[in-house]
Biopython code that builds the backbone (N, CA, C, O; Angstrom):
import numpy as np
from Bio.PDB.StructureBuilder import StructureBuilder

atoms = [
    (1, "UNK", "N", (155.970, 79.956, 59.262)),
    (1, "UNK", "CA", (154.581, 80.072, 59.027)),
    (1, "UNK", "C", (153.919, 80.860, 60.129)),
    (1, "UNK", "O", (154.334, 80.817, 61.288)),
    (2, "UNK", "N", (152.719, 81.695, 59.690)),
    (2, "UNK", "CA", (152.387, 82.673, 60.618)),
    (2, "UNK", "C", (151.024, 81.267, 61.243)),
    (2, "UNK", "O", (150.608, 80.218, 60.753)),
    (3, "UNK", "N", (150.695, 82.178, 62.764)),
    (3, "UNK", "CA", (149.755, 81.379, 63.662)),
    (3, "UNK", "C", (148.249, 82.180, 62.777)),
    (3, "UNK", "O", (148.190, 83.394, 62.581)),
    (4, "UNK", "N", (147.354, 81.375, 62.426)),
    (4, "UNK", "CA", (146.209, 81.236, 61.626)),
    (4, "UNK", "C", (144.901, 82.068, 63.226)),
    (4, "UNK", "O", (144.735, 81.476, 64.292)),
    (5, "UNK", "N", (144.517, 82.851, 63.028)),
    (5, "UNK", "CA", (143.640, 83.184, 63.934)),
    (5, "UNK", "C", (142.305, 82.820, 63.591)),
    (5, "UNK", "O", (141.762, 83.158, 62.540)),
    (6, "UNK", "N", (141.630, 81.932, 64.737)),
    (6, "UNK", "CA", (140.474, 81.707, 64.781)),
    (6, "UNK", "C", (139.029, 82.927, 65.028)),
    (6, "UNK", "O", (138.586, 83.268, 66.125)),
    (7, "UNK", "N", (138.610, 83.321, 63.880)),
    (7, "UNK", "CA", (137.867, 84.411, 64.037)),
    (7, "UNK", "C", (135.890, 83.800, 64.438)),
    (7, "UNK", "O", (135.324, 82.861, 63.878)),
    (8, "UNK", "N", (135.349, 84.628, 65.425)),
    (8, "UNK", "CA", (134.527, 84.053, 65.434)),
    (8, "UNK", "C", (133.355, 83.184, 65.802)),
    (8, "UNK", "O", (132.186, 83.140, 65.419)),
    (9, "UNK", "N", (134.262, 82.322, 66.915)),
    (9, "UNK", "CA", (133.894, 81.089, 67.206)),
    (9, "UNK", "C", (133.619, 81.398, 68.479)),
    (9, "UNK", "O", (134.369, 82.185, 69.056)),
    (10, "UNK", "N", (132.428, 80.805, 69.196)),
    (10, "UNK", "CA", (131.801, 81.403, 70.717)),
    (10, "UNK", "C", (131.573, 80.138, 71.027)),
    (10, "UNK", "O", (131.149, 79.246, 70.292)),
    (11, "UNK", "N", (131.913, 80.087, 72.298)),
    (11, "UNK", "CA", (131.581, 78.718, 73.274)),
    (11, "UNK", "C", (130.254, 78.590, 73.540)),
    (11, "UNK", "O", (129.551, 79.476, 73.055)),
    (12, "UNK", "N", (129.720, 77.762, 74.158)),
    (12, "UNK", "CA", (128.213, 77.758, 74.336)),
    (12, "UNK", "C", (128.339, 78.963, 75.405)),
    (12, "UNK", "O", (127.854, 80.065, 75.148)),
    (13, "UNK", "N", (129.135, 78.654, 76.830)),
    (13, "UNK", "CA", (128.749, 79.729, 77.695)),
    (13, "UNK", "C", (128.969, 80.866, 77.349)),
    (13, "UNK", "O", (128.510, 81.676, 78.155)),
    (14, "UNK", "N", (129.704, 81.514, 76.107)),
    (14, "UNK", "CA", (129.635, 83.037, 75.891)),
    (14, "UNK", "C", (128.660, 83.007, 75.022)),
    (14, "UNK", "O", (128.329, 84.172, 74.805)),
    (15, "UNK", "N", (128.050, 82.296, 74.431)),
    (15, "UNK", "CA", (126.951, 82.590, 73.560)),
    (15, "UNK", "C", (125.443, 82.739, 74.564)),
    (15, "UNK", "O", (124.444, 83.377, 74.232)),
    (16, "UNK", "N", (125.624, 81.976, 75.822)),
    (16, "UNK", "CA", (124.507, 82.228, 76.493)),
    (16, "UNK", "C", (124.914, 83.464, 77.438)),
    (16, "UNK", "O", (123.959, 84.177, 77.745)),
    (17, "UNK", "N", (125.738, 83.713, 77.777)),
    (17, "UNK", "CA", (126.236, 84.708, 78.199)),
    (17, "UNK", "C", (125.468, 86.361, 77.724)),
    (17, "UNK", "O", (124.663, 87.175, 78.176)),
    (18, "UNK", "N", (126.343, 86.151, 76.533)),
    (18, "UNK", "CA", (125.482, 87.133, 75.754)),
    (18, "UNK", "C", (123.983, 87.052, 75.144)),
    (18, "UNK", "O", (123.538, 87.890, 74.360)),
    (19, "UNK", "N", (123.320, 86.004, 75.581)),
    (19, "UNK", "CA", (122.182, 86.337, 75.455)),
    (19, "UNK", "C", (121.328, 86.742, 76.668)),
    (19, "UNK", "O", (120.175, 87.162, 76.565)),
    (20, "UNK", "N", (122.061, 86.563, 77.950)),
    (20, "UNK", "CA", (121.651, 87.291, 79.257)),
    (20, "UNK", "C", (121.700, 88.535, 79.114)),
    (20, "UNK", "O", (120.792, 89.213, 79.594)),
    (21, "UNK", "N", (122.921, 89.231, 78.321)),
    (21, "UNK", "CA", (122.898, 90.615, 78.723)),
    (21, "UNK", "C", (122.139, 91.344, 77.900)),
    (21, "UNK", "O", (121.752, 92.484, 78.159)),
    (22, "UNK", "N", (121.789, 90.449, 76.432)),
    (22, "UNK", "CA", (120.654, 91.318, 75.947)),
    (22, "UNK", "C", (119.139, 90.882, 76.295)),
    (22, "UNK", "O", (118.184, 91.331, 75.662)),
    (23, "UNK", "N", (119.023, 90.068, 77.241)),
    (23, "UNK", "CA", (117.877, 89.833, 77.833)),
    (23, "UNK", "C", (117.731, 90.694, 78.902)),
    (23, "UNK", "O", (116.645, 91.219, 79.151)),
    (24, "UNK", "N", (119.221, 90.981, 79.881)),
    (24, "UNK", "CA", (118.455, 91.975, 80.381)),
    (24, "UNK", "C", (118.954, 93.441, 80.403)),
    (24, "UNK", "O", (119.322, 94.023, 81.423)),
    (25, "UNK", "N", (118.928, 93.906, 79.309)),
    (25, "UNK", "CA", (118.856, 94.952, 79.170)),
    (25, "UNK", "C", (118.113, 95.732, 78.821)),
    (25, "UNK", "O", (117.476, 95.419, 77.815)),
    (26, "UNK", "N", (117.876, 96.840, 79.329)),
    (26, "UNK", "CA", (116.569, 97.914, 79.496)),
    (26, "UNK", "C", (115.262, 97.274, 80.490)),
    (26, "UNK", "O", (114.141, 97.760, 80.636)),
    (27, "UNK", "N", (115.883, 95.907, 81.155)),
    (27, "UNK", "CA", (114.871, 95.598, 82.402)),
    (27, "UNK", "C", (115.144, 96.945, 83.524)),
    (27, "UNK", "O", (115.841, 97.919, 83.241)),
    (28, "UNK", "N", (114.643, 96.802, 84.443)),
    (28, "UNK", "CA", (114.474, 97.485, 85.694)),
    (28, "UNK", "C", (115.718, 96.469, 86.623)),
    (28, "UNK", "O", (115.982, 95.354, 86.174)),
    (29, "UNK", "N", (116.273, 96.863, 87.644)),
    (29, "UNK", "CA", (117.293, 95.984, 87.937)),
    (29, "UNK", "C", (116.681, 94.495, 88.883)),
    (29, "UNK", "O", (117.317, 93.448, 88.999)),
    (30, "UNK", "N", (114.941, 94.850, 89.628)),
    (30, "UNK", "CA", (114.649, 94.105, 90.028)),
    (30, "UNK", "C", (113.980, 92.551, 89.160)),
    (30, "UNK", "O", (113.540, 91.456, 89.509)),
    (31, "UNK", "N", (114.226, 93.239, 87.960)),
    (31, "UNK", "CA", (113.370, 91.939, 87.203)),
    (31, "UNK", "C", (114.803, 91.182, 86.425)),
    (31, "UNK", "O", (114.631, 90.012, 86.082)),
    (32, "UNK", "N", (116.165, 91.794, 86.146)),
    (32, "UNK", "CA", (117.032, 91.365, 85.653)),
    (32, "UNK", "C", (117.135, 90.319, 86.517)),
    (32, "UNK", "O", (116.741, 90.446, 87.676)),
    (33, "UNK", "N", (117.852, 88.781, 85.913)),
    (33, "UNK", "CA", (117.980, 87.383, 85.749)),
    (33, "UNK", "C", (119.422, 87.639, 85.859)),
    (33, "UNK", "O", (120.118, 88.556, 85.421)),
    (34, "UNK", "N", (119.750, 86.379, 86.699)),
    (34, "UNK", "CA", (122.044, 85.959, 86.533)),
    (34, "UNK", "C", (122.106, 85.179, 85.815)),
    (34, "UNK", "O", (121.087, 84.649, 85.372)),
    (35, "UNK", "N", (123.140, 84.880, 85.495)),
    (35, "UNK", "CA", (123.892, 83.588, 84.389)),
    (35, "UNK", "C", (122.405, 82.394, 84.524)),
    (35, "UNK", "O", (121.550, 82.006, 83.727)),
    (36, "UNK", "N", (122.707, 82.137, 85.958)),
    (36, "UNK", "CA", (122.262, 80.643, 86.160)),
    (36, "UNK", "C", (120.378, 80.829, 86.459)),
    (36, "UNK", "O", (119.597, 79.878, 86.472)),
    (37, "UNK", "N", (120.035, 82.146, 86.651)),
    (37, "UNK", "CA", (118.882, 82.105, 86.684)),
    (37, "UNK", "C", (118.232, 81.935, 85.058)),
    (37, "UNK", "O", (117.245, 81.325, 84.646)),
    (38, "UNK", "N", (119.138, 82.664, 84.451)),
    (38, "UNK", "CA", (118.420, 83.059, 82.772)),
    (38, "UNK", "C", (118.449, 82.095, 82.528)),
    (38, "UNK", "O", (117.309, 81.684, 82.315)),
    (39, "UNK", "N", (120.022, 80.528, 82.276)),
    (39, "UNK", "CA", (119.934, 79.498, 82.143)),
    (39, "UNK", "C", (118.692, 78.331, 82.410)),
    (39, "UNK", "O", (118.237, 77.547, 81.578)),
    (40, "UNK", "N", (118.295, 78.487, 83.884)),
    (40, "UNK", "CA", (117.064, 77.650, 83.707)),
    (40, "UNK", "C", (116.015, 78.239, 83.248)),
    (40, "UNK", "O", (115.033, 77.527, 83.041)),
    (41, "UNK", "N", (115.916, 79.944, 82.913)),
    (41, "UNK", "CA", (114.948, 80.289, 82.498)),
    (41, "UNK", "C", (114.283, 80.321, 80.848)),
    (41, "UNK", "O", (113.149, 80.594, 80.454)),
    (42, "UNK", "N", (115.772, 79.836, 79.967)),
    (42, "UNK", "CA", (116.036, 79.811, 79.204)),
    (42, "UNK", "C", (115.977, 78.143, 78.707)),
    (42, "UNK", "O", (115.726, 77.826, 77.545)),
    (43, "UNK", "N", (116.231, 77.242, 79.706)),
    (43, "UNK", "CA", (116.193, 75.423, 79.157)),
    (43, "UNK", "C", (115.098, 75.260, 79.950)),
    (43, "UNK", "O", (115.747, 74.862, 80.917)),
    (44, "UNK", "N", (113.851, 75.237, 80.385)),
    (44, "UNK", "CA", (112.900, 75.239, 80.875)),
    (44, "UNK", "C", (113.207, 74.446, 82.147)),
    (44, "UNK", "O", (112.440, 73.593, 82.593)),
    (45, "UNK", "N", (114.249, 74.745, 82.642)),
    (45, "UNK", "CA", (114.396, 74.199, 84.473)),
    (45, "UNK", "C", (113.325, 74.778, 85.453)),
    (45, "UNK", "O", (113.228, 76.004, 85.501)),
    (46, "UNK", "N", (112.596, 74.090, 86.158)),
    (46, "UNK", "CA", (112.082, 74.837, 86.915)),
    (46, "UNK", "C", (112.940, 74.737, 88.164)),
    (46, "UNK", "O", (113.611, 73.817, 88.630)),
    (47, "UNK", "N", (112.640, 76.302, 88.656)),
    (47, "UNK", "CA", (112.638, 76.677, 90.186)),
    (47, "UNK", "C", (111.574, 76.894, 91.285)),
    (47, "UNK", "O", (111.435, 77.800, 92.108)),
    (48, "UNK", "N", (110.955, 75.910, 91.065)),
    (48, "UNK", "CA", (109.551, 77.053, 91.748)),
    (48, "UNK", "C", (109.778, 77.231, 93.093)),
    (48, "UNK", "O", (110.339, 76.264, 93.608)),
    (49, "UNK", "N", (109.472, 78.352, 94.003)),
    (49, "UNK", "CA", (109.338, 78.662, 94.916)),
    (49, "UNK", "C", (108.209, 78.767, 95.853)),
    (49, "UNK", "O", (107.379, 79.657, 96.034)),
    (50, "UNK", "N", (108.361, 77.851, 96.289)),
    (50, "UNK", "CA", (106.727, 77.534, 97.542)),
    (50, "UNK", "C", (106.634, 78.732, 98.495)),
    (50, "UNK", "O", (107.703, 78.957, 99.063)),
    (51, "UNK", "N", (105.660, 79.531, 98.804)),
    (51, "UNK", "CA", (105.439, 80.206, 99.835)),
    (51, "UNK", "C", (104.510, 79.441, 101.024)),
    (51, "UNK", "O", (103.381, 79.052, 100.727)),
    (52, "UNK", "N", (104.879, 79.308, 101.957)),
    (52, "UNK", "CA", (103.975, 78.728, 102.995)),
    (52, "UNK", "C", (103.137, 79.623, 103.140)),
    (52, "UNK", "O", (103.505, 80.797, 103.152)),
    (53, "UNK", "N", (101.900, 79.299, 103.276)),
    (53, "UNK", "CA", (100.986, 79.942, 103.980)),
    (53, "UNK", "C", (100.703, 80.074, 105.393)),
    (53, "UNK", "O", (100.480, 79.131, 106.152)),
    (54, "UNK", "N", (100.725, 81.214, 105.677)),
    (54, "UNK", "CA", (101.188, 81.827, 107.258)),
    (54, "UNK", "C", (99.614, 80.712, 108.057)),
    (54, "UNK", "O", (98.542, 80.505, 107.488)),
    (55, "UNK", "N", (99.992, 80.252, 109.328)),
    (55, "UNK", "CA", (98.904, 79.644, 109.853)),
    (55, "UNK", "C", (97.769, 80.788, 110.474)),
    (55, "UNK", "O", (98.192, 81.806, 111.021)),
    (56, "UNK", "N", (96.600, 80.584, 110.369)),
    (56, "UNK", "CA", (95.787, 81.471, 111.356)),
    (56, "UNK", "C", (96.095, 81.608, 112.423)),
    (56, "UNK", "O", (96.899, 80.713, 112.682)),
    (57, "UNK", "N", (95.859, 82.518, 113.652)),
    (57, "UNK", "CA", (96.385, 82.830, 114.816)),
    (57, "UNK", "C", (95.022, 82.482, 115.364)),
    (57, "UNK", "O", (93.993, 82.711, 114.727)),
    (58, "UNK", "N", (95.037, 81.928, 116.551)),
    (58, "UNK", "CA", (93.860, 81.262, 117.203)),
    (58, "UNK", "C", (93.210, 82.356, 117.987)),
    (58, "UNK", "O", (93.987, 83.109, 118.574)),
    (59, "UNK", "N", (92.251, 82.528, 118.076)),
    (59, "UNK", "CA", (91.094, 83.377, 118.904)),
    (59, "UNK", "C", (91.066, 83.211, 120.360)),
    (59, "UNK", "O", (90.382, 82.269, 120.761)),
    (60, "UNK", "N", (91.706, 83.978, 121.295)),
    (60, "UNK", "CA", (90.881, 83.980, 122.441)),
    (60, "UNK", "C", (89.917, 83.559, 123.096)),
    (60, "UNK", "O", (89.208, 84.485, 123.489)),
    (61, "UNK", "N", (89.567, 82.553, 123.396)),
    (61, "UNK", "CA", (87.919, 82.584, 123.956)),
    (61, "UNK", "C", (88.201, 82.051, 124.823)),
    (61, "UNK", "O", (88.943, 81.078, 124.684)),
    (62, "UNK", "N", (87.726, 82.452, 126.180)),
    (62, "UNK", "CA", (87.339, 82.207, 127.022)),
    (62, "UNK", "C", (86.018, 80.925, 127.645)),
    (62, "UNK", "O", (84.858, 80.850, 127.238)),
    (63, "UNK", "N", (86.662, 80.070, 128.684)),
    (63, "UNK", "CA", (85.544, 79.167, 128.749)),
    (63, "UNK", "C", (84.289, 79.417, 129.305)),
    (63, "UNK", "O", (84.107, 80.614, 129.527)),
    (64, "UNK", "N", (83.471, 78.765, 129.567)),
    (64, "UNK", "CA", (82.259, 79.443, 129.169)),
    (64, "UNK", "C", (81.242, 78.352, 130.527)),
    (64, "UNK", "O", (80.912, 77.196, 130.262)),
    (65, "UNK", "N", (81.048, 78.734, 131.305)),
    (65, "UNK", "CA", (79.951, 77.893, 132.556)),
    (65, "UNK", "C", (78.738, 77.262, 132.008)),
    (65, "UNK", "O", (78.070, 77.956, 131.241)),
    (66, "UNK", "N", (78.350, 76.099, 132.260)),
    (66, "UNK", "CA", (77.148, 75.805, 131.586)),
    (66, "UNK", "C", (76.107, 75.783, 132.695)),
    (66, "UNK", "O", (76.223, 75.153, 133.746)),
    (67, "UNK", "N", (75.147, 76.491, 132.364)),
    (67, "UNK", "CA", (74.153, 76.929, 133.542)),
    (67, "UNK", "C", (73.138, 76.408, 133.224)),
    (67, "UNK", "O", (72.602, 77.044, 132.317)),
    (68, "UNK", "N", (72.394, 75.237, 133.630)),
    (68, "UNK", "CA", (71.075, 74.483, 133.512)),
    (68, "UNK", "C", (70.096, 75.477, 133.630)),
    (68, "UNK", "O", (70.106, 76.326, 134.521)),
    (69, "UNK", "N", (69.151, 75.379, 132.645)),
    (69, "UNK", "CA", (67.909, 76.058, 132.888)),
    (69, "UNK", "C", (67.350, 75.689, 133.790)),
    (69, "UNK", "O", (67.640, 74.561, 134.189)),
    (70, "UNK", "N", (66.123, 76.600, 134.639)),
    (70, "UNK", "CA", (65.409, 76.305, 135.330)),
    (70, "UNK", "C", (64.300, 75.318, 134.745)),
    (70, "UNK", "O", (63.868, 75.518, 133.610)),
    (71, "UNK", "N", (63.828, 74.228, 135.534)),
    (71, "UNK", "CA", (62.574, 73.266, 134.934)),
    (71, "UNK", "C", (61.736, 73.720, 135.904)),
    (71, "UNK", "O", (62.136, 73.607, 137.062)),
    (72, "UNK", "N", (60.335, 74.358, 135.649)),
    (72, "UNK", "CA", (59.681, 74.237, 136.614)),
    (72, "UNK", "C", (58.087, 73.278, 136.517)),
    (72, "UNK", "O", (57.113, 73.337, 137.268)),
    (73, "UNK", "N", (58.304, 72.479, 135.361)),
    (73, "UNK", "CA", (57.285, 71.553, 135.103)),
    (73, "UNK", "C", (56.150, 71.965, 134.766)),
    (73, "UNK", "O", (55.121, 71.361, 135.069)),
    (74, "UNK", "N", (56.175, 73.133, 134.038)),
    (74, "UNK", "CA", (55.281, 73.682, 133.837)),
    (74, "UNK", "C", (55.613, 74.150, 132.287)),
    (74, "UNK", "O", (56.590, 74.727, 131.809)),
    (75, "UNK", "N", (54.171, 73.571, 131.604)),
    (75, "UNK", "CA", (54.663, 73.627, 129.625)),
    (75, "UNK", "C", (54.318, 75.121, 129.406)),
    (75, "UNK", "O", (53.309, 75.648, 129.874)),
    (76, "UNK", "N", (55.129, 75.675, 128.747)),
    (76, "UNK", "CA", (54.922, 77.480, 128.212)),
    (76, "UNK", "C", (54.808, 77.483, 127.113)),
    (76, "UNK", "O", (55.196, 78.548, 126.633)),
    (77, "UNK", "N", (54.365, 76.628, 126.236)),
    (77, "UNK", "CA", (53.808, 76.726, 125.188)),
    (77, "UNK", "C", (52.664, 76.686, 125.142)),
    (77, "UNK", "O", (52.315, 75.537, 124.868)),
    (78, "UNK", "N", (51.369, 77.726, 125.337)),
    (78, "UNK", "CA", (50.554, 77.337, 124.766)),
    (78, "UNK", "C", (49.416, 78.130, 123.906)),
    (78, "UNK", "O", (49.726, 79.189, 123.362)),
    (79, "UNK", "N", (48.333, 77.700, 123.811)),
    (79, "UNK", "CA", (47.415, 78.224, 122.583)),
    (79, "UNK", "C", (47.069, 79.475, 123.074)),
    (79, "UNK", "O", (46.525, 79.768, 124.138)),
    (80, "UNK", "N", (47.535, 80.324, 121.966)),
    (80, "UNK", "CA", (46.387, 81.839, 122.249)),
    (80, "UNK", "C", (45.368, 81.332, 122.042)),
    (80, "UNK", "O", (45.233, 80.290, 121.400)),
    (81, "UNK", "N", (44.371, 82.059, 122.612)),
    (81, "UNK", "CA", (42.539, 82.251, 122.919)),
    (81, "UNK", "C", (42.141, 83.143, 121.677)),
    (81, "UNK", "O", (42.373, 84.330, 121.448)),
    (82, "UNK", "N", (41.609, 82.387, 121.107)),
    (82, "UNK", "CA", (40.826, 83.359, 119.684)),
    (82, "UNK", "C", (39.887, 84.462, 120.653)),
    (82, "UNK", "O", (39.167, 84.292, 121.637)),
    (83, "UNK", "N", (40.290, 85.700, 119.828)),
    (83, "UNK", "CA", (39.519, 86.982, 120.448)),
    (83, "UNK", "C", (38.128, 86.628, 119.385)),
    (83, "UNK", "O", (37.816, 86.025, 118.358)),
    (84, "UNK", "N", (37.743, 87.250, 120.172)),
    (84, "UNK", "CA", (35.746, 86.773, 119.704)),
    (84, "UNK", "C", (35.392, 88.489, 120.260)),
    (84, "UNK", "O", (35.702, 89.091, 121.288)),
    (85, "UNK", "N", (34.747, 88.811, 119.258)),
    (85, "UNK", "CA", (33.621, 90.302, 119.500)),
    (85, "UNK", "C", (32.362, 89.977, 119.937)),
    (85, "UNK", "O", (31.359, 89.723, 119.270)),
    (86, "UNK", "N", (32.592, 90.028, 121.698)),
    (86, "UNK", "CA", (31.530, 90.226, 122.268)),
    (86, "UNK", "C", (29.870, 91.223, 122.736)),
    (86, "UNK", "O", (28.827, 91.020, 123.356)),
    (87, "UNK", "N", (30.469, 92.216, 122.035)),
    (87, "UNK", "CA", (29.798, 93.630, 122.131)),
    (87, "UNK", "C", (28.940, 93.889, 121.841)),
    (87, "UNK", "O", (28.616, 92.854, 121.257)),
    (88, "UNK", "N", (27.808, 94.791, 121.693)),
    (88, "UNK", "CA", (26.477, 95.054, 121.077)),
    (88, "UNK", "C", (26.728, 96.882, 120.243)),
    (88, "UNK", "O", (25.880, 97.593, 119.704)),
    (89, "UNK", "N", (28.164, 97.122, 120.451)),
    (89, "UNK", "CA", (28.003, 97.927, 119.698)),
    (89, "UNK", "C", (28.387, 99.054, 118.275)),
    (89, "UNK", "O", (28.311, 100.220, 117.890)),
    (90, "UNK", "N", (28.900, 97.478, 117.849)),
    (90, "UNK", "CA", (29.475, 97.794, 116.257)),
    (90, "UNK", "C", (28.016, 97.177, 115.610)),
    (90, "UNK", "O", (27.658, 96.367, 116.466)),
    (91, "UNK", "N", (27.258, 97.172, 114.788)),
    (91, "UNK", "CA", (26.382, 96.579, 114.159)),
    (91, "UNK", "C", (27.146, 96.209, 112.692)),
    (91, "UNK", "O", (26.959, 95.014, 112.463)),
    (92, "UNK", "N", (27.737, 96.684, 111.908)),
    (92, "UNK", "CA", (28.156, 96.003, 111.070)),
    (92, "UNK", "C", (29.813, 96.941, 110.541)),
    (92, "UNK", "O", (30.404, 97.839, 111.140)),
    (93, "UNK", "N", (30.117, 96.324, 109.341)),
    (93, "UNK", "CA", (31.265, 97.076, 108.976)),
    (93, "UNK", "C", (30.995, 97.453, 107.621)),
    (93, "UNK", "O", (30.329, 96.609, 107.022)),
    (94, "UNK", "N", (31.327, 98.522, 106.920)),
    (94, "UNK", "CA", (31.164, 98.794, 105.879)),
    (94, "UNK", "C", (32.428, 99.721, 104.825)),
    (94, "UNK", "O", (33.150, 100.633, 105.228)),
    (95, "UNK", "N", (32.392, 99.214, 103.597)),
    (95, "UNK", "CA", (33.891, 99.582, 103.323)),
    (95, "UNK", "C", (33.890, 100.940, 102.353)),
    (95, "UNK", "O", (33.537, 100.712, 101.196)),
    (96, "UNK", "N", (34.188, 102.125, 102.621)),
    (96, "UNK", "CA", (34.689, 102.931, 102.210)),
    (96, "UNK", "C", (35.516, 103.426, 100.588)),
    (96, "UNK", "O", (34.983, 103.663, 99.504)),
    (97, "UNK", "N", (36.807, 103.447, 100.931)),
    (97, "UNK", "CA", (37.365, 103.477, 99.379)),
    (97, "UNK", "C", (38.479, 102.231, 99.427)),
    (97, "UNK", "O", (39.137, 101.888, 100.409)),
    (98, "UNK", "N", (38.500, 101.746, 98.303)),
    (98, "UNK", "CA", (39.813, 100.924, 98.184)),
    (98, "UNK", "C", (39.967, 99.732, 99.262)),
    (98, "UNK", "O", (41.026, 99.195, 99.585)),
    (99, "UNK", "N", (38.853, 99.480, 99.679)),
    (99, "UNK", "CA", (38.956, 97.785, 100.469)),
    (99, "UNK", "C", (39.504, 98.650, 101.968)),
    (99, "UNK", "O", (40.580, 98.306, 102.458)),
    (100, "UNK", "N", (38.555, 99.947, 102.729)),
    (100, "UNK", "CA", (39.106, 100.550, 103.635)),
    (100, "UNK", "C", (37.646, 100.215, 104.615)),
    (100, "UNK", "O", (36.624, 100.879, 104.789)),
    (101, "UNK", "N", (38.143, 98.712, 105.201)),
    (101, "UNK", "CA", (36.861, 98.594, 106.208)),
    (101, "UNK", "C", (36.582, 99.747, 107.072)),
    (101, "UNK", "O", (37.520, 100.456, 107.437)),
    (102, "UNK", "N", (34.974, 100.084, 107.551)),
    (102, "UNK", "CA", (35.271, 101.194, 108.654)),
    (102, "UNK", "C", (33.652, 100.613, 109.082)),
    (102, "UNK", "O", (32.656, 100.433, 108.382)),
    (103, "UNK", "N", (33.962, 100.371, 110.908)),
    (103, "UNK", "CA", (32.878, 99.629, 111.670)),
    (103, "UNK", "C", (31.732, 100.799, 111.709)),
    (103, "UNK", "O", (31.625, 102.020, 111.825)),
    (104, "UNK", "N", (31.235, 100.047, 111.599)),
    (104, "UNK", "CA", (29.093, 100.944, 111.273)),
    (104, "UNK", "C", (28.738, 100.959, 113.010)),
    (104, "UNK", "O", (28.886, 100.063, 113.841)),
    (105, "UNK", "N", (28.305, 102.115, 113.130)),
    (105, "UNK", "CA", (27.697, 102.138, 114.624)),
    (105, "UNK", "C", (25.933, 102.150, 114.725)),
    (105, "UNK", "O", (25.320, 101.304, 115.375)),
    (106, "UNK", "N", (25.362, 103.103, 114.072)),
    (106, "UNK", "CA", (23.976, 103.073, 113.611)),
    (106, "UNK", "C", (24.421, 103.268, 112.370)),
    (106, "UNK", "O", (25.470, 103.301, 111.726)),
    (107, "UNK", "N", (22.317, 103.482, 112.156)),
    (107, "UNK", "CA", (22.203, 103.737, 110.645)),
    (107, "UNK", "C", (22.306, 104.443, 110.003)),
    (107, "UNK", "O", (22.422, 104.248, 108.793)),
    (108, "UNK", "N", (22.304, 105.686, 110.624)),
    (108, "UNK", "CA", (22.658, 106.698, 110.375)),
    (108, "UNK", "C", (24.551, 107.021, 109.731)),
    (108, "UNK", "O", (24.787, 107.678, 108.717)),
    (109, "UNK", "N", (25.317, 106.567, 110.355)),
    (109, "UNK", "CA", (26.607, 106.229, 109.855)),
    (109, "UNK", "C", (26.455, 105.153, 108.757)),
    (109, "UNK", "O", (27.025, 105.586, 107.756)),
    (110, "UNK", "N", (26.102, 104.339, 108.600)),
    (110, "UNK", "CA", (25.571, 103.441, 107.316)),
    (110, "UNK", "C", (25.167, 103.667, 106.385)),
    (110, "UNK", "O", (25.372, 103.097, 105.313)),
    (111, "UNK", "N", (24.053, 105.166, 106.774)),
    (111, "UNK", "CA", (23.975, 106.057, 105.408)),
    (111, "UNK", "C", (24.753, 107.122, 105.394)),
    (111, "UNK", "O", (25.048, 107.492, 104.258)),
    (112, "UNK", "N", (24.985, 107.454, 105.859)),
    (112, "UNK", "CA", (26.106, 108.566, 104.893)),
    (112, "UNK", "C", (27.566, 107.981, 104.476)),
    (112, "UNK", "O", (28.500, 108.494, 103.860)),
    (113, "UNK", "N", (27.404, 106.854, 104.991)),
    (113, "UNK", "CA", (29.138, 106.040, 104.156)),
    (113, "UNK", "C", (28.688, 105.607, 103.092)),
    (113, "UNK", "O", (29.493, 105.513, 102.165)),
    (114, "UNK", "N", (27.286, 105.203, 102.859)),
    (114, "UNK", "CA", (26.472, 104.594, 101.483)),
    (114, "UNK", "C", (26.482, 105.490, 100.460)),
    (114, "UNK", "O", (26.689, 105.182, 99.286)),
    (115, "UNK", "N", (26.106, 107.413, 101.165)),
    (115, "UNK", "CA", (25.883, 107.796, 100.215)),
    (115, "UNK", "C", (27.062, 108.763, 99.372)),
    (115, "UNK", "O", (26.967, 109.514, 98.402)),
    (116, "UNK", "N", (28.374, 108.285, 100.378)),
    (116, "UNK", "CA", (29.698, 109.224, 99.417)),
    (116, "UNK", "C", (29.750, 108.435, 98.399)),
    (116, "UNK", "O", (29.201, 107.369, 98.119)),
    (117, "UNK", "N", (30.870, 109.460, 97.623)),
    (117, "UNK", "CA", (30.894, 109.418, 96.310)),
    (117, "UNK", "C", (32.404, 108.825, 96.103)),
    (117, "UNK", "O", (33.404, 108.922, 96.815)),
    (118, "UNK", "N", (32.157, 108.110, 94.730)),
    (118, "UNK", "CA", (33.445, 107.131, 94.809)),
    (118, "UNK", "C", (34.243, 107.600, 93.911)),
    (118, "UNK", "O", (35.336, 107.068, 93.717)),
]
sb = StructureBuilder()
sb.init_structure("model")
sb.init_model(0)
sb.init_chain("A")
sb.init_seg("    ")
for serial, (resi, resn, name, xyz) in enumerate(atoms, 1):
    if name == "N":
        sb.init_residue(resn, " ", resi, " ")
    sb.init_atom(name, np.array(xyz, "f"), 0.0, 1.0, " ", f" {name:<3s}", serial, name[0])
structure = sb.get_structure()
């Protein structure tokens, strides 16, 4: 009797096998996957890969003298003096165009700012 050949029949690992190489084919070589990477990529294993985050690098600084202010008991805060128009010789103010105060000396300046034209 002749030996009966088994035509056909793929193990699991050549069946995943060959589904690596048509997974990666026509990748770029940096994105192609190995046996065991495609495998967990393929049964949803995770790998994840933690990147630490680099620590900040500390700043320089220099210490620093603490220098007391001078006290000389004397308060520097205080009230400005309302300015007050002491003078005798603005007599009034009178406004021009557009809210443009302009100080009156005589009357004569009083009338001819009265009598422009607006």
């Amino acid at each position: 009797m002749a030996k009966r050949i088994r035509g056909g029949k793929l193990t699991a690992r050549q069946k995943l096998i060959a589904e690596c190489k048509a997974f990666n084919k026509g990748l770029s070589p940096r994105l192609r996957k190995s046996l065991e990477e495609f495998a967990a990529y393929k049964y949803g294993y995770v790998t994840a890969t933690y990147h630490s985050i680099p620590k900040e690098e500390v700043v320089y600084r220099r210490e620093e003298q603490h220098v007391p202010s001078l006290n000389s008991g004397v308060l520097c805060a205080t009230k400005k003096k309302e300015q007050v128009y002491t003078g005798e010789v603005v007599t009034g103010v009178a406004t021009m165009h557009k809210s443009n105060a302009v100080p009156v000396i005589n009357n004569e300046q009083a009338k001819d700012l009265a009598s422009m034209r607006r």
